[in-house]
TORKE-225151 format. One line per 4 residues: for each residue x, y, z of N, C-alpha, C, CB. Coordinates in steps of 0.2 Angstrom, whole numbers, plus 5000, padded with zeros to 4 digits. Atoms other than C-alpha are relative to their C-alpha. Glycine has a CB too. Layout:
N
X:Y:Z:X:Y:Z:X:Y:Z:X:Y:Z ~ ...
END
This chain:
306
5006:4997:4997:5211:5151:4939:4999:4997:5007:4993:4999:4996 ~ 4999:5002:4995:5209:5150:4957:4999:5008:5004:5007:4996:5001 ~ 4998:4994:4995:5207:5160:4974:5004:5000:5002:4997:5001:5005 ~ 4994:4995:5000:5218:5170:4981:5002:4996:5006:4999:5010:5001
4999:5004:4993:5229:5160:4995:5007:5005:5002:5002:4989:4999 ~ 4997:4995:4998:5241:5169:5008:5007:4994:5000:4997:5004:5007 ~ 4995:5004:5002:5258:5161:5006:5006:5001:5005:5002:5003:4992 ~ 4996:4996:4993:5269:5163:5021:5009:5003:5000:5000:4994:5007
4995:4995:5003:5283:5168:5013:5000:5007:5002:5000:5001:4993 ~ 5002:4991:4998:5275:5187:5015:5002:5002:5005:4992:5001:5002 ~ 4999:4997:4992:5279:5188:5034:5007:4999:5000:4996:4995:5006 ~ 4993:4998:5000:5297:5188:5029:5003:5005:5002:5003:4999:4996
4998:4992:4999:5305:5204:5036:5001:5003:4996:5005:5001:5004 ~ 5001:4994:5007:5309:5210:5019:4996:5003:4997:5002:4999:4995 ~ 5007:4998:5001:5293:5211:5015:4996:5004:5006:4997:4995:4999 ~ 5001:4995:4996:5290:5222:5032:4996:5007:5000:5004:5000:5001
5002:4991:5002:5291:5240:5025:4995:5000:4995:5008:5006:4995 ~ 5005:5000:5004:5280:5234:5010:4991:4999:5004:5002:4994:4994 ~ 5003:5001:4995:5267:5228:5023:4997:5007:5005:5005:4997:5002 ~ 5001:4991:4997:5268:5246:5032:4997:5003:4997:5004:5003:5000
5001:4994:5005:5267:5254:5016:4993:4997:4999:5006:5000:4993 ~ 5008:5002:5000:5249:5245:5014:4998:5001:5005:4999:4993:4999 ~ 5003:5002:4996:5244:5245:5030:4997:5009:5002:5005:4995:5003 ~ 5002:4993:5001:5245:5267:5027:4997:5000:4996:5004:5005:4999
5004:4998:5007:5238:5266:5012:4991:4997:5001:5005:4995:4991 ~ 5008:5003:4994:5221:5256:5022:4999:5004:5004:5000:4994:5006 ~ 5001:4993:4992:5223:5270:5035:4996:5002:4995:5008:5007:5003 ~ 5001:4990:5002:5222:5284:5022:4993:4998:4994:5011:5005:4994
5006:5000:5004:5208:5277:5011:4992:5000:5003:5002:4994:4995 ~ 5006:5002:4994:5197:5272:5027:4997:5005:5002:5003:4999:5006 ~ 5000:4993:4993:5201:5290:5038:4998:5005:4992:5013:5003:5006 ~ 5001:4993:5002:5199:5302:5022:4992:4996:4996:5008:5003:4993
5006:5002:5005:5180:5304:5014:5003:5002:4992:4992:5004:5002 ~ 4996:5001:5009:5182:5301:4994:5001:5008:4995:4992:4995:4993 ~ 4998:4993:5002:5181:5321:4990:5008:5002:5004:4992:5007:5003 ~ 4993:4999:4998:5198:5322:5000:5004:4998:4994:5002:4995:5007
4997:5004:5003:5203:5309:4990:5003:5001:4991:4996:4995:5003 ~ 4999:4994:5003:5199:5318:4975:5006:5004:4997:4998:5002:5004 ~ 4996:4995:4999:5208:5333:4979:5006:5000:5000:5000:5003:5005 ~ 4995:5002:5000:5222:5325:4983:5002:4997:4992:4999:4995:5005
5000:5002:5005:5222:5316:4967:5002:5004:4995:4995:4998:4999 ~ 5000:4996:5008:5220:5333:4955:5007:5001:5003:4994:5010:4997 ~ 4994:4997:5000:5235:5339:4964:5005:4995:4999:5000:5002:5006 ~ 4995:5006:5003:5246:5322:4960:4999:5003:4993:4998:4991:5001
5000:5001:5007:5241:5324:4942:5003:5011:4999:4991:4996:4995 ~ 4996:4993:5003:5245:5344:4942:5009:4999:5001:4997:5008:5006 ~ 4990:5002:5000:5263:5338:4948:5003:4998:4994:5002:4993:5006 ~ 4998:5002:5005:5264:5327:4936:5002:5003:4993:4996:4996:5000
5001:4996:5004:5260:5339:4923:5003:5007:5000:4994:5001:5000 ~ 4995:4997:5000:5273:5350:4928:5007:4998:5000:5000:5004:5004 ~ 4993:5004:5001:5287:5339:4931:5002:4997:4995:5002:4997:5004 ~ 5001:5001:5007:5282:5334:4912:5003:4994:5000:5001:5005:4996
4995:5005:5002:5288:5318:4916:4996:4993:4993:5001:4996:5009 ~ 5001:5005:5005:5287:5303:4904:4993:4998:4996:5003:4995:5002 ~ 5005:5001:5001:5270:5298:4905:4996:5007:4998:4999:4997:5004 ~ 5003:4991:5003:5264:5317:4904:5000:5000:4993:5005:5005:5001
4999:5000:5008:5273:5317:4886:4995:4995:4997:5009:4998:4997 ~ 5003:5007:5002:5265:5300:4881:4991:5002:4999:5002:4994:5007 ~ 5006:4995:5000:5248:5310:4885:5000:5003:4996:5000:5004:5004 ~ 5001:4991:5003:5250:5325:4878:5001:4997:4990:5009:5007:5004
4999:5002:5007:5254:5316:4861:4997:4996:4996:5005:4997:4999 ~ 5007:5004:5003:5240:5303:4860:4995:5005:4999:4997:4993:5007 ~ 5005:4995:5002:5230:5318:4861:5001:5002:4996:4997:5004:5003 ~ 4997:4997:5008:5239:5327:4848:4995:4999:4995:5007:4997:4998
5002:5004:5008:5236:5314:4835:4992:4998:5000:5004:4992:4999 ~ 5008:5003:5000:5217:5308:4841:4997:5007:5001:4996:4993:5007 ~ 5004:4995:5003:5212:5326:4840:5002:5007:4997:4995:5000:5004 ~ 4995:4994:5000:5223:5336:4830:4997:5005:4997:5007:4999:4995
5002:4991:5001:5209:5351:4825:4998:5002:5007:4992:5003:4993 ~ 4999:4997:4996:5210:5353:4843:5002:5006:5000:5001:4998:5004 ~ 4995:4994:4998:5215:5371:4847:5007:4996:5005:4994:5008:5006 ~ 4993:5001:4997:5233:5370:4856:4999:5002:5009:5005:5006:4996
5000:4997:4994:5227:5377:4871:4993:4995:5007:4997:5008:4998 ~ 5002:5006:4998:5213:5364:4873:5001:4992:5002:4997:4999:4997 ~ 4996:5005:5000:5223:5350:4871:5004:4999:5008:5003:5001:4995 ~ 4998:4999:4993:5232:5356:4885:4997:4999:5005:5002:5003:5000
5004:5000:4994:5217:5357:4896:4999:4991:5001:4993:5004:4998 ~ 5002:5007:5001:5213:5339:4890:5006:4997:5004:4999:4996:4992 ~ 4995:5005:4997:5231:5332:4895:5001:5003:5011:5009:5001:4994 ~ 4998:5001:4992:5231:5340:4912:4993:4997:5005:5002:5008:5003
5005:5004:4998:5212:5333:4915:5000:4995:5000:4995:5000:4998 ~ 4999:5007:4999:5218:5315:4910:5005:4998:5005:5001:4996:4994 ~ 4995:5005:4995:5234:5316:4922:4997:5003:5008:5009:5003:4999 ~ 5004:4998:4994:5222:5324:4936:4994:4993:5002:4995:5008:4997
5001:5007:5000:5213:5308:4932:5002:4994:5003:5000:4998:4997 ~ 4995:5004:4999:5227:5298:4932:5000:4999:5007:5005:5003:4998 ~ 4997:5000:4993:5230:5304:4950:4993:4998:5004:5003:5008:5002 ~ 5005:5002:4996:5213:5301:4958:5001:4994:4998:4993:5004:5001
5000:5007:5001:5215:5284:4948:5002:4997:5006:5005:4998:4994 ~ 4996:5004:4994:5230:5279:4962:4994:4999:5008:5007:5005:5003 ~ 5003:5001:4994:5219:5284:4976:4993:4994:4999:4999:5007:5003 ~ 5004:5004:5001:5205:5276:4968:5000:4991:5001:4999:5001:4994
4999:5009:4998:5211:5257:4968:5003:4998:5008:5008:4995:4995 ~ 4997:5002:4992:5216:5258:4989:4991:5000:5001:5007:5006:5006 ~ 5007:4998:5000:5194:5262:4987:4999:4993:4999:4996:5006:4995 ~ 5001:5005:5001:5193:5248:4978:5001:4993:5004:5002:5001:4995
4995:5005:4996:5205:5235:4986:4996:5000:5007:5008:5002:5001 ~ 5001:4999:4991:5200:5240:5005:4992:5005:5003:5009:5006:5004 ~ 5007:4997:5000:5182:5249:5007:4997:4993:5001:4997:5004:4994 ~ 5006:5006:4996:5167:5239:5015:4995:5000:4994:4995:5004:5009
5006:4999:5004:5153:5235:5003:4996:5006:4999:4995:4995:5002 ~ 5005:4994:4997:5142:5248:5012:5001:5006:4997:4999:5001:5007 ~ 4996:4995:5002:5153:5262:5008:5001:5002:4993:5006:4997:5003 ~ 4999:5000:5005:5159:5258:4991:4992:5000:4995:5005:4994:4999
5008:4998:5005:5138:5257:4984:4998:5005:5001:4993:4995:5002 ~ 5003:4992:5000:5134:5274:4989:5002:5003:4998:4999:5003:5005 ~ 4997:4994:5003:5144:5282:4978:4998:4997:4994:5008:5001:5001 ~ 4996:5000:5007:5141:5273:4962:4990:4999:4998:5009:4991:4999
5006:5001:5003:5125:5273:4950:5001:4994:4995:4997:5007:4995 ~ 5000:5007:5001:5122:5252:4942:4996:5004:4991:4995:4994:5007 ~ 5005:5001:5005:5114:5257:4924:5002:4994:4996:4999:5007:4997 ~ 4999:5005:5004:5111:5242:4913:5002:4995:5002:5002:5001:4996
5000:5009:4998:5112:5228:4923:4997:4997:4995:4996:4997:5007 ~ 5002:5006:5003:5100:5219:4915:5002:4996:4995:4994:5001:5000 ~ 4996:5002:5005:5109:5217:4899:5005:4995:5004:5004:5006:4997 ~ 4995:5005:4996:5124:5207:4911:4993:4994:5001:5005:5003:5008
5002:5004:4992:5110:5198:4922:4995:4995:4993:4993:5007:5009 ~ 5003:5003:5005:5100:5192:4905:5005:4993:4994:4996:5007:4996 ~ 4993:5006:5002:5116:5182:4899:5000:4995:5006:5009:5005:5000 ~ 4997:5007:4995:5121:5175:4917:4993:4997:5003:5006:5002:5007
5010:5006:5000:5100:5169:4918:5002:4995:4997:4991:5004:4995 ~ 5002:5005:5003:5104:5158:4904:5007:4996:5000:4997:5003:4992 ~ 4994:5005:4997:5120:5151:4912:5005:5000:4994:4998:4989:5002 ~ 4997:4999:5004:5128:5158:4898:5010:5004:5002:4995:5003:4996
4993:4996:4995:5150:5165:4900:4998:5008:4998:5010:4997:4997 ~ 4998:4991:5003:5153:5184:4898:5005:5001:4999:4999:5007:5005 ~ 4992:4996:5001:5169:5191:4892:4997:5009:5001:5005:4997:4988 ~ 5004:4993:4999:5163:5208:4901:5007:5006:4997:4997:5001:5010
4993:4996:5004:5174:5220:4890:5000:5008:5005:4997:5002:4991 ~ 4999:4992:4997:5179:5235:4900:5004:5004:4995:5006:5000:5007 ~ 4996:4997:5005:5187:5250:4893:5004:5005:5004:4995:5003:4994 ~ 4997:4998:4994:5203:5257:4901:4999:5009:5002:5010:4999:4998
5001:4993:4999:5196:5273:4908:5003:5000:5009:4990:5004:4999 ~ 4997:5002:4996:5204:5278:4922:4997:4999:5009:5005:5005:4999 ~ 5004:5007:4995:5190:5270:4937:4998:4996:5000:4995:5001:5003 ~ 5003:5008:4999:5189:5255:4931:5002:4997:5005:5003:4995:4993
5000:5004:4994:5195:5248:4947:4996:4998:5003:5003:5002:5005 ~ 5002:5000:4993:5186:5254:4959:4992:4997:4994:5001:5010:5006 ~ 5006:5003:5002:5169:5250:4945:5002:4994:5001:4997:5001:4993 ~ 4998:5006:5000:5176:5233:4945:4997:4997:5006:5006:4999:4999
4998:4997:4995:5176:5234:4962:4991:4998:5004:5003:5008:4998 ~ 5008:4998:4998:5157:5239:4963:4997:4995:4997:4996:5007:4998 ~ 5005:5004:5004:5149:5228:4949:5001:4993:5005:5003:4998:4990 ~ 4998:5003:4997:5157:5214:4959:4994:4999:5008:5007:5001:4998
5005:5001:4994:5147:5217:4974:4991:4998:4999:5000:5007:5005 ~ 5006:5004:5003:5132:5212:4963:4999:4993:4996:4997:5003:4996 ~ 4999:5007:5004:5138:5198:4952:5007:4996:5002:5000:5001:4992 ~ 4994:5001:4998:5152:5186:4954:5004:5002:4993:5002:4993:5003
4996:4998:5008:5166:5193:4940:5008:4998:5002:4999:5009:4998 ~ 4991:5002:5001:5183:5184:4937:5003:5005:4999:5002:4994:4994 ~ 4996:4995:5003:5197:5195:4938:5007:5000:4998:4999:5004:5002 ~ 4996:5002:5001:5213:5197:4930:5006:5000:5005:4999:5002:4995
4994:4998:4996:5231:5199:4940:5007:5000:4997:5000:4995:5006 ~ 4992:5001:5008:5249:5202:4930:5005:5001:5008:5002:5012:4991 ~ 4996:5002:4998:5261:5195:4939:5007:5006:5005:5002:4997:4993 ~ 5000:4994:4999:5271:5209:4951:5009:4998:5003:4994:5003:5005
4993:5002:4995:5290:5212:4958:4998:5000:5007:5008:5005:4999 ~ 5001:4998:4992:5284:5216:4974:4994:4994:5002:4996:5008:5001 ~ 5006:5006:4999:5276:5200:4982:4992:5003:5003:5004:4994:5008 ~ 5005:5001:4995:5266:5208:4994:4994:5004:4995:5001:5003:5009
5003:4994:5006:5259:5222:4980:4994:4996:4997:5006:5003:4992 ~ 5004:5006:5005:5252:5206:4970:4998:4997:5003:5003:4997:4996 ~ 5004:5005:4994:5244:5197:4985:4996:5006:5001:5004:4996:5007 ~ 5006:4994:4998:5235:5213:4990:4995:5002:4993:5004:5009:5003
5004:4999:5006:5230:5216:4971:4996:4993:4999:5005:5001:4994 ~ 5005:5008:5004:5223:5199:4966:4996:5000:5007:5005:4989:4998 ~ 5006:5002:4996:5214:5198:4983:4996:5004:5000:4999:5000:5007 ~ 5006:4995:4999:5206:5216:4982:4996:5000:4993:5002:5008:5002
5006:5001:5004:5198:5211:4965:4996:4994:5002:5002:4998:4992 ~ 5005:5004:5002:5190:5197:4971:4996:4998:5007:5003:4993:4996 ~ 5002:5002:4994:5187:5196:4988:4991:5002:5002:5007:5004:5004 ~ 5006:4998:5000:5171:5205:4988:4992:4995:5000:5000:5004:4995
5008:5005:5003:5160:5190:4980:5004:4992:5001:4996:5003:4987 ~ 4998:5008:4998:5165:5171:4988:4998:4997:4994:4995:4996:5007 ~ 5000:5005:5006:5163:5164:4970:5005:5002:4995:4993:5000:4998 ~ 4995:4997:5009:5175:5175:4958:5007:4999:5003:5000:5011:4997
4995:5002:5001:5191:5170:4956:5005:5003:4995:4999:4994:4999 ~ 4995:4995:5003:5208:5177:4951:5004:4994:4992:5006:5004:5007 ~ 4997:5005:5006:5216:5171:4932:5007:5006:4998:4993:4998:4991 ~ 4995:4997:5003:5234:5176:4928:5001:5004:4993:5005:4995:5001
4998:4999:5007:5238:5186:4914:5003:4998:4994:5002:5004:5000 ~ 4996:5005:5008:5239:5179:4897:4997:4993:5003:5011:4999:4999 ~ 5003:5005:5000:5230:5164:4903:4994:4995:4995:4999:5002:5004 ~ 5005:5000:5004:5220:5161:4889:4995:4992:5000:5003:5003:4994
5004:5008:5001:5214:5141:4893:4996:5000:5007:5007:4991:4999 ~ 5004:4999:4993:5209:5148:4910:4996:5004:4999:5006:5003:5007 ~ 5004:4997:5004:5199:5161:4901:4994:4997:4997:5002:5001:4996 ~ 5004:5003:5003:5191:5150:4891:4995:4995:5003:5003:4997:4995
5003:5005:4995:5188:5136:4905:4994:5005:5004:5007:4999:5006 ~ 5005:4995:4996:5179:5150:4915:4992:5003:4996:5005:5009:5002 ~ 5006:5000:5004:5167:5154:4902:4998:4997:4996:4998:5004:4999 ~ 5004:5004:5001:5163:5139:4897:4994:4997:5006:5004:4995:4997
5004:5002:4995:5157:5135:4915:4996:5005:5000:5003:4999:5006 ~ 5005:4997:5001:5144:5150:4911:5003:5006:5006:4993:4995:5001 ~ 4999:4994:4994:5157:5163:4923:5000:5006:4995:5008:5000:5006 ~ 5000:4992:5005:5158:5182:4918:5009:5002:5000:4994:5008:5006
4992:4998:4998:5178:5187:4916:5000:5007:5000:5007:4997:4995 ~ 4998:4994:5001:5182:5204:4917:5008:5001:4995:4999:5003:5007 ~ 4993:4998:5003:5195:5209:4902:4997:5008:4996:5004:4992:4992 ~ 4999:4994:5004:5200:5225:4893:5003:5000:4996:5002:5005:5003
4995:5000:5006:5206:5225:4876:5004:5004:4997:4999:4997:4996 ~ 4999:4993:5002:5210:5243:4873:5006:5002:5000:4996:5004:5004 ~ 4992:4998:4999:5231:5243:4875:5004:4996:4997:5003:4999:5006 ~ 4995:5000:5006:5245:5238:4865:5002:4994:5000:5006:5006:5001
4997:5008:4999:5250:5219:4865:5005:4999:4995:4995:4995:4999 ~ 4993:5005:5005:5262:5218:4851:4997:5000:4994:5003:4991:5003 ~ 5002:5005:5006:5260:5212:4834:4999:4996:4999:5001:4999:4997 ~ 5003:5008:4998:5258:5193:4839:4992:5000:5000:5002:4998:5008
5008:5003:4998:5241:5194:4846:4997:5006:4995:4998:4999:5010 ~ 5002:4996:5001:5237:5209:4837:4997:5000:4990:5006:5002:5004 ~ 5001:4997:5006:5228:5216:4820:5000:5008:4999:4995:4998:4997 ~ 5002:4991:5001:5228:5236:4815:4993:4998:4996:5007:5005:4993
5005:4997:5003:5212:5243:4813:4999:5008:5002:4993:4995:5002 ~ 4999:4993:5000:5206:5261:4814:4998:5003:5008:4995:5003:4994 ~ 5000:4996:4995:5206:5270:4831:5000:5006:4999:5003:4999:5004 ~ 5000:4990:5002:5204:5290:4830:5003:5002:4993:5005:5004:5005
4994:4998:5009:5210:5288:4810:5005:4996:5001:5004:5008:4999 ~ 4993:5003:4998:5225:5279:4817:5001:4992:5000:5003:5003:5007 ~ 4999:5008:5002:5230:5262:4812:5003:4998:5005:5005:4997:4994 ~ 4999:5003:4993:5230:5253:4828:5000:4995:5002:4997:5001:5003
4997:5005:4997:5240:5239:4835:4991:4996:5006:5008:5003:5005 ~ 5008:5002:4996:5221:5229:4842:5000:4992:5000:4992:5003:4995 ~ 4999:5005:4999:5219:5214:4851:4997:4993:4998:5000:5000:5005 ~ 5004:5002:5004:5210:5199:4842:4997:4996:5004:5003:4997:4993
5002:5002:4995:5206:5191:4858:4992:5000:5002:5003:5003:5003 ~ 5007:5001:4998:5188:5196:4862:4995:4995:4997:4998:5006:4999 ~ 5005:5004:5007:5179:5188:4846:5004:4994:5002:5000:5003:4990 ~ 4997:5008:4999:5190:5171:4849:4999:4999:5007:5009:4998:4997
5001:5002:4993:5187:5170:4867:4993:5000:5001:5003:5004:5006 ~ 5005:5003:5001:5170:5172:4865:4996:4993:4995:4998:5005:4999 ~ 5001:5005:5004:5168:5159:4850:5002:4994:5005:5003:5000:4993 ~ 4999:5004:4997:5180:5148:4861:4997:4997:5006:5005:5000:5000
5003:5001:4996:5170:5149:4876:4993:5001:5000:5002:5001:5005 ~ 5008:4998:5002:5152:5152:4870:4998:5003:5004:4996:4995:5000 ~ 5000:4995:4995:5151:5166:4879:4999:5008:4994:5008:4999:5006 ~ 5001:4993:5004:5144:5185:4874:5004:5003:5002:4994:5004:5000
4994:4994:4998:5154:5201:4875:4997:5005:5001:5006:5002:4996 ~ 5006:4995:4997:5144:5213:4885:5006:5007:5002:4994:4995:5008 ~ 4995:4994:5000:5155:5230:4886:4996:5005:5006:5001:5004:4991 ~ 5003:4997:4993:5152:5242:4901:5006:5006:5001:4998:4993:5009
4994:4993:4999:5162:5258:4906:5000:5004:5007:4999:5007:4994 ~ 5004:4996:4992:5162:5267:4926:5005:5010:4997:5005:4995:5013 ~ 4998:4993:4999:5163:5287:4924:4999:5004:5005:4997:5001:4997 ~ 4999:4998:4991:5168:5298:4937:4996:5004:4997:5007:5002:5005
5007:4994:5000:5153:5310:4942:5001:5005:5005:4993:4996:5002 ~ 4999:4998:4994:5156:5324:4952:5007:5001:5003:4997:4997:5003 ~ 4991:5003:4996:5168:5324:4965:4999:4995:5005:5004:5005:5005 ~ 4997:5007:4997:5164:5309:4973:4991:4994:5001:5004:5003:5010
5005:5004:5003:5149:5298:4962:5003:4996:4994:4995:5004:4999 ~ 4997:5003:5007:5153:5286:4948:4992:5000:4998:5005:4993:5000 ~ 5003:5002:5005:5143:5281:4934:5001:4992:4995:4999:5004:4998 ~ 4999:5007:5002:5143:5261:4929:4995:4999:4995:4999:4994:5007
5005:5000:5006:5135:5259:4911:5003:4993:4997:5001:5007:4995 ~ 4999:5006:5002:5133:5242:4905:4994:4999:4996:5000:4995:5005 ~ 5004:5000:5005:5129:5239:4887:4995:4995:4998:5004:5000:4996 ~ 5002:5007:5001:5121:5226:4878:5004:4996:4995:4992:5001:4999
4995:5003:5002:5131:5214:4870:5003:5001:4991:4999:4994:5004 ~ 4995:4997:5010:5144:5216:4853:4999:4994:4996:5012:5002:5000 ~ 4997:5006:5003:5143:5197:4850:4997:4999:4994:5000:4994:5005 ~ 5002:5002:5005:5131:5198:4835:5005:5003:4995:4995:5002:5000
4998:4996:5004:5143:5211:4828:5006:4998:4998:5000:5006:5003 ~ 4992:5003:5005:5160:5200:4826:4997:4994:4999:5008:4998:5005 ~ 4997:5007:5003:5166:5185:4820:4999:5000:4992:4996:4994:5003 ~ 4998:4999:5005:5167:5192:4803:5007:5004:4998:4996:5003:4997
4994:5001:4998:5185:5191:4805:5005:5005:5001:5003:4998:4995 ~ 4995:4995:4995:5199:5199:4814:5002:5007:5000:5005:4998:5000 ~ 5002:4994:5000:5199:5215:4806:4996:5002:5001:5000:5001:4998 ~ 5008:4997:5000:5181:5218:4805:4999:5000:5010:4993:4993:4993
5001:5000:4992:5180:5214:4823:5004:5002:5003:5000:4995:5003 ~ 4997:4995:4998:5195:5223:4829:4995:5008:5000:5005:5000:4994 ~ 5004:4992:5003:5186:5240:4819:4995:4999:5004:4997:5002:4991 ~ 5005:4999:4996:5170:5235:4828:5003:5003:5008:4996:4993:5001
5000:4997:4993:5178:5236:4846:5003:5007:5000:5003:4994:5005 ~ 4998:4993:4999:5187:5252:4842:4996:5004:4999:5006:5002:4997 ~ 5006:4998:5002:5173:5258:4835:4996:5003:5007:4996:4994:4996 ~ 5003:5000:4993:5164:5256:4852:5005:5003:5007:4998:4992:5002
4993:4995:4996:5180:5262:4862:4999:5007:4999:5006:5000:4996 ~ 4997:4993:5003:5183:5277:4854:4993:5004:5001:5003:4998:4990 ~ 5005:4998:5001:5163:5282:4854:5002:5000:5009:4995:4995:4996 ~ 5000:4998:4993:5165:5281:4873:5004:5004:5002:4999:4997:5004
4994:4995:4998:5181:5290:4875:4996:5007:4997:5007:4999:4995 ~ 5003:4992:5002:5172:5305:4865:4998:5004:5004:4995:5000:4995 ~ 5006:4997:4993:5160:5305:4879:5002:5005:5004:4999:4994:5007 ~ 4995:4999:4992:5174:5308:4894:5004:4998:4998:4999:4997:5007
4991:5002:5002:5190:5310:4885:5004:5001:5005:5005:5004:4995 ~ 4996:4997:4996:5198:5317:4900:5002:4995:5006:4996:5006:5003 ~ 4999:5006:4994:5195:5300:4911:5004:4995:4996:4993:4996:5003 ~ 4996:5006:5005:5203:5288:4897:5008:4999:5001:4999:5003:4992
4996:5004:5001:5219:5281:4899:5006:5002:4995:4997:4995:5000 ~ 4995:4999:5003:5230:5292:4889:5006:5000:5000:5000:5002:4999 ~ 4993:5001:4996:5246:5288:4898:5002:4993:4997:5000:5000:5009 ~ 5001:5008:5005:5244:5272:4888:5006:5001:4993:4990:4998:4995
4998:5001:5006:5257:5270:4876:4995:4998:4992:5006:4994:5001 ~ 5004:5002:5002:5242:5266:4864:5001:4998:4993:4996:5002:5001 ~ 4998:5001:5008:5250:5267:4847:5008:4999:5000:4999:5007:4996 ~ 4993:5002:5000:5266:5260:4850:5003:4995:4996:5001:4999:5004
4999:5005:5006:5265:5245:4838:4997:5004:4994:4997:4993:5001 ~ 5000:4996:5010:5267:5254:4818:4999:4993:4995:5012:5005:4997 ~ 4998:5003:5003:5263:5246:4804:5007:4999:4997:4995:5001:4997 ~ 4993:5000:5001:5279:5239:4795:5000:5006:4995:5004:4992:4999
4997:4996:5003:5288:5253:4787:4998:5008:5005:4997:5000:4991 ~ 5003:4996:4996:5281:5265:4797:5003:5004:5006:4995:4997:5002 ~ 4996:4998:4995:5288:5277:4809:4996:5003:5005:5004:5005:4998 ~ 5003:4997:4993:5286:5279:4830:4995:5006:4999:5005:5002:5004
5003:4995:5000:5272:5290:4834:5003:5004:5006:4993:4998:5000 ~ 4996:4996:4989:5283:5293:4854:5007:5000:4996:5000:4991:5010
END
């Protein structure tokens, strides 16, 4: 756990074109207002949705199964509204990363703070549970210009990719601090010292860290993580979701916390948090993160769902 430091390696010349390639991608989030941005965005995910590439299918199949008395024709609407998503998603994290405070608060509605702000009063940690819809960035992003919030960073081939990522989650608030993924003693460290982390436990980790419980009916590979990081750092698990509004407003909804609801063991607390998942997806299935391999660990005997 730690701030982010510049490493001079970066200014190698091979790292030059990547450099560039950030340095447009600052232009173009700066120079365009966020309805451009938008636009741009449905039109990536209509591409995508014709040139039916990989992730497309991967879409189009998680919806299948999480809502198969969908008509056939709806479904279809759904998968080209989550890769229309998808696509304002990209432009979304250069918002996130490189936008002025000023800028990034006037797009977005704060509801339920006070649930967070009644935890970190009593110097207590947060394991703030996000859920992968596709603006969790750029909310991250925003909450952060009100509270300090630890955030995560996964490890990148591209040096400079992964130095621009870990600084534009944290750079916003002089007290949050970046923790490598899978870190889990740096986790625990952070909220024992009464910090808030930002994790999402809603994707596919394996069967290691993992129990099946029920997601849309479907026996789901779920991470057992939330309920033991809060016991191990005495810390609540306050869950929050940003929804896009419009064409160029979010919505930042912050619950009030799950932590009475586990630690009646790792299934049961699995089912809770898919429970709460799955209820917000219902909301705004079209923003959710269905390009997620999400069912990709089967119980044993059991055959692939992809």
């Amino acid at each position: 756990m730690s701030r982010v430091k510049f490493q001079k390696k970066l200014l190698h010349p091979r790292y030059w074109l990547s450099w560039f390639g950030m340095l447009l991608w600052w232009l173009f989030v700066q120079l365009l207002p966020l309805s451009a941005q938008f636009f741009l965005g449905n039109k990536l995910g209509d591409l995508l949705v014709k040139l039916n590439v990989s992730r497309t299918r991967i879409a189009r199949r998680n919806i299948e199964v999480c809502f198969p008395g969908m008509p056939q024709n709806e479904q279809e609407n759904l998968v080209r509204g989550t890769l229309r998503a998808t696509g304002i998603g990209v432009f979304e994290s250069g918002a996130a990363w490189f936008w002025p405070n000023w800028r990034l608060r006037r797009h977005f509605e704060l509801k339920g703070y006070e649930h967070l702000k009644a935890v970190e009063d009593r110097h207590q940690g947060v394991l703030f549970m996000g859920i992968h819809f596709t603006p969790i960035e750029i909310g991250a992003a925003c909450v952060n210009t009100a509270t300090s919030i630890d955030g995560f960073y996964r490890p990148h081939t591209n040096a400079v990719y992964e130095y621009v990522q870990a600084l534009g989650r944290i750079w916003r608030n002089k007290k949050s601090q970046v923790i490598p993924n899978g870190d889990v003693r740096g986790i625990v460290k952070a909220l024992r010292q009464g910090r808030t982390v930002n994790y999402a436990p809603d994707q596919d980790y394996g069967k290691r860290r993992s129990v099946f419980a029920p997601f849309f009916g479907i026996q789901t590979a779920t991470v057992k993580a939330p309920a033991q990081l809060a016991k191990a750092g005495n810390a609540e698990v306050v869950p929050w979701v940003t929804r896009r509004i419009g064409s160029n407003q979010y919505e930042i909804e912050i619950y009030p916390p799950l932590t009475s609801q586990l630690g009646k063991g790792d299934e049961a607390d699995a089912a809770v948090i898919n429970a709460f998942v799955e209820a917000r997806v219902r909301e705004c299935p079209e923003q959710y993160l269905w390009v997620h391999r999400r069912f990709k660990t089967r119980p044993d005997g059991e055959a692939s769902l992809y």
